[in-house]
C-alpha positions, 0 to 999 in steps of 0.5 A: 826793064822798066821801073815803074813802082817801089817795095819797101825794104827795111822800111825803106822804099826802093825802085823797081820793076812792075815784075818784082813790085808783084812779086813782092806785092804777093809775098812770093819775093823771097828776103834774099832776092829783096835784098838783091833788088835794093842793091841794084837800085843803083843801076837805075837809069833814066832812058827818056822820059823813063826809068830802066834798069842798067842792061849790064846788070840784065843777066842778074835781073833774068836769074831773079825773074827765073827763079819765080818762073818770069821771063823778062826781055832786055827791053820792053817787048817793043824795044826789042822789036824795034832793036830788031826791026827799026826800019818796020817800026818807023815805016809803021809809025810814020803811016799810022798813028794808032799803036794797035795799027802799027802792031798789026803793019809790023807783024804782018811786015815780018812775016811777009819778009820772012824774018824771024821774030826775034830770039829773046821772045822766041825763047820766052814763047818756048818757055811760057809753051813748056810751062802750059804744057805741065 
């Protein structure tokens, strides 16, 4: 997950994921998950040019975001694509410079190929599909 703003907590400001920074920001974060997310501030890796989250700590990161019915991916939707299809992605990438054109070679790349999509955004399609269903 990537951080990309701050709550404050005990009137100090701790990193976080855009994911939580809502969730505080709309006073659904309850005190006890809070505190939870200002001790994994130490996990807090750079990744780059970015900021993520440690992926030891995912599973714990996961059942914050689950409690307030979020599903959060390991990466950001486009980490897992290329986690799981790094020969499309750079076949994309090297023709098209424009993400919009890449998005649509890869997509229609794996569906020719017959590939499924990956099981961490199946899992999080189910879930979103259940809860629409409600």
């Amino acid at each position: 997950m990537n951080i990309e703003n701050s709550i404050d907590v005990g009137g100090h400001k701790i990193k976080t994921s855009p994911v939580f920074f809502n969730l505080a920001t709309a006073d659904l974060l309850s005190e006890e998950d809070t505190q939870s997310i200002s001790k994994l501030e130490k996990f807090i890796i750079n990744d780059g040019n970015k900021e993520i989250y440690n992926y030891e700590i995912f599973r714990t990161l996961w059942e914050i975001a689950d409690r307030y019915h979020v599903r959060i991916l390991s990466s950001d939707f486009e980490g897992v694509i290329k986690k799981n299809y790094a020969d499309i992605v750079e076949m994309a990438q090297s023709m098209y410079p424009s993400k919009v054109t890449c998005g649509k070679i890869i997509a229609e790349e794996i569906v020719q190929k017959n590939n499924r999509i990956p099981k961490e955004i199946r899992d999080a399609i189910k879930d979103a599909a259940k809860l629409l269903k409600d």
